[in-house]
N, C-alpha and C positions, 0 to 999 in steps of 0.2 A: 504494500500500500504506500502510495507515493504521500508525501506532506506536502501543505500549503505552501506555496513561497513565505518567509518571512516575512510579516510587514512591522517595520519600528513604531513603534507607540506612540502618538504624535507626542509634540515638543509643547513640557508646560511653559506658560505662558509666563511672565512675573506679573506681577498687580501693575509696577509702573510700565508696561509692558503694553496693555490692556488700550487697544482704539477707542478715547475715551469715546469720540461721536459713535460707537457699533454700540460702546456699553451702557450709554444714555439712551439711545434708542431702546434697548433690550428693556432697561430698567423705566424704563416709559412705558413700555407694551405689558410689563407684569405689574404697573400699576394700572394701567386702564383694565385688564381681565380682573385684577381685586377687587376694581370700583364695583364692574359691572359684575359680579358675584356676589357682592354683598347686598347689593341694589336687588337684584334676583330675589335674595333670602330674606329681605324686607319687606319685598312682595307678597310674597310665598307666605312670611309668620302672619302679616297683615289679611291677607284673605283667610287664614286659619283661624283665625282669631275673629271675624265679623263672621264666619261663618259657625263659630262657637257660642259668642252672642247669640245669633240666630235662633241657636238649637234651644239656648237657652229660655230665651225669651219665648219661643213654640211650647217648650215644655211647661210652662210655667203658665202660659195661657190653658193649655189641654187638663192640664190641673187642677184650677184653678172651674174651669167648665165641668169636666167631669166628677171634681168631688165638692166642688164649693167653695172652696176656700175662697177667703179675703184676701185682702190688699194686705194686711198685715203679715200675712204668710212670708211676702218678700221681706219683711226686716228680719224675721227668723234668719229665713236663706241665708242672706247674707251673712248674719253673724255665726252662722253654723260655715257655710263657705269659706269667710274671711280665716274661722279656727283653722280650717282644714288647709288653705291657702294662703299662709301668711306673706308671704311676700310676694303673693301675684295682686297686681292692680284690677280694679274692674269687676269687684264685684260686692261693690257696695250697693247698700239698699237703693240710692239713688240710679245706679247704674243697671241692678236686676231691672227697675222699673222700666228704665232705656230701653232691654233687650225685650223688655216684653212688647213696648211701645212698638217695637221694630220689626216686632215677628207681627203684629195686629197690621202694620201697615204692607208689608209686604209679605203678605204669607203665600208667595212661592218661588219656593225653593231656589228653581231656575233661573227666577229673578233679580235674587239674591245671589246665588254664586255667577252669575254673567255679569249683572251692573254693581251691587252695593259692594259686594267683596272687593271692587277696584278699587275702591276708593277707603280712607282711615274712617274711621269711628268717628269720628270729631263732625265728621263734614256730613255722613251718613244721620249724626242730630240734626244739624244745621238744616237738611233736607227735609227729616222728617218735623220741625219744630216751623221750618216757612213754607212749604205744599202741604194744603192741608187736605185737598182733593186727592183720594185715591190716584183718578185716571190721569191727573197730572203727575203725578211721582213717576211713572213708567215711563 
């Protein structure tokens, strides 16, 4: 069995060595892939996250319908939630109210994972606190 030709290793480079304009570029292009990675992943937690609201707020309506409960029910939630959840944001009594609001106004689904999930929470109040017409939200 014959061998490979030899090929040498290529020749390390030194640091002062290094074409700063190839290494700036390089180091240009792996910041712009980080930006738009993390930009991705904020995307990404942000629609997980209104579409969690979402759930929540449905649930809490279907509950709320199906066995009676009050209004009150949501400051339990929360303070049972908040126990359970101490360092996630978003679910205080004012906030369960939000996700219920939100599931009442748009209770479908598709609606919500196509349009609200693009956009943050913040703006999704804003939306549902100045359209107060159903068929205008859509």
């Amino acid at each position: 069995m014959s061998r490979p030709p030899f090929k040498p290793a290529p020749r390390r480079v030194r640091a002062a060595e290094i074409d700063a304009q190839s290494y700036s570029a390089f180091v240009g292009d792996l910041k712009r892939k980080i930006a738009e990675a993390r930009h991705r992943a904020g995307l990404s937690v942000n629609r997980e996250l209104i579409l969690l609201y979402w759930n929540i707020g449905r649930d809490i309506l279907a509950r709320q319908e199906s066995e009676g409960w009050g209004a009150k029910v949501i400051d339990r939630l929360a303070q049972d939630l908040r126990r359970s959840f101490p360092e996630m944001t978003g679910l205080s009594a004012r906030n369960l109210k939000d996700t219920r609001a939100f599931a009442e106004a748009w209770p479908d689904r598709e609606i919500v994972q196509q349009l609200a999930a693009q956009l943050p929470w913040g703006h999704n109040m804003l939306l549902l606190d100045a359209v107060k017409a159903p068929e205008e939200r859509v």
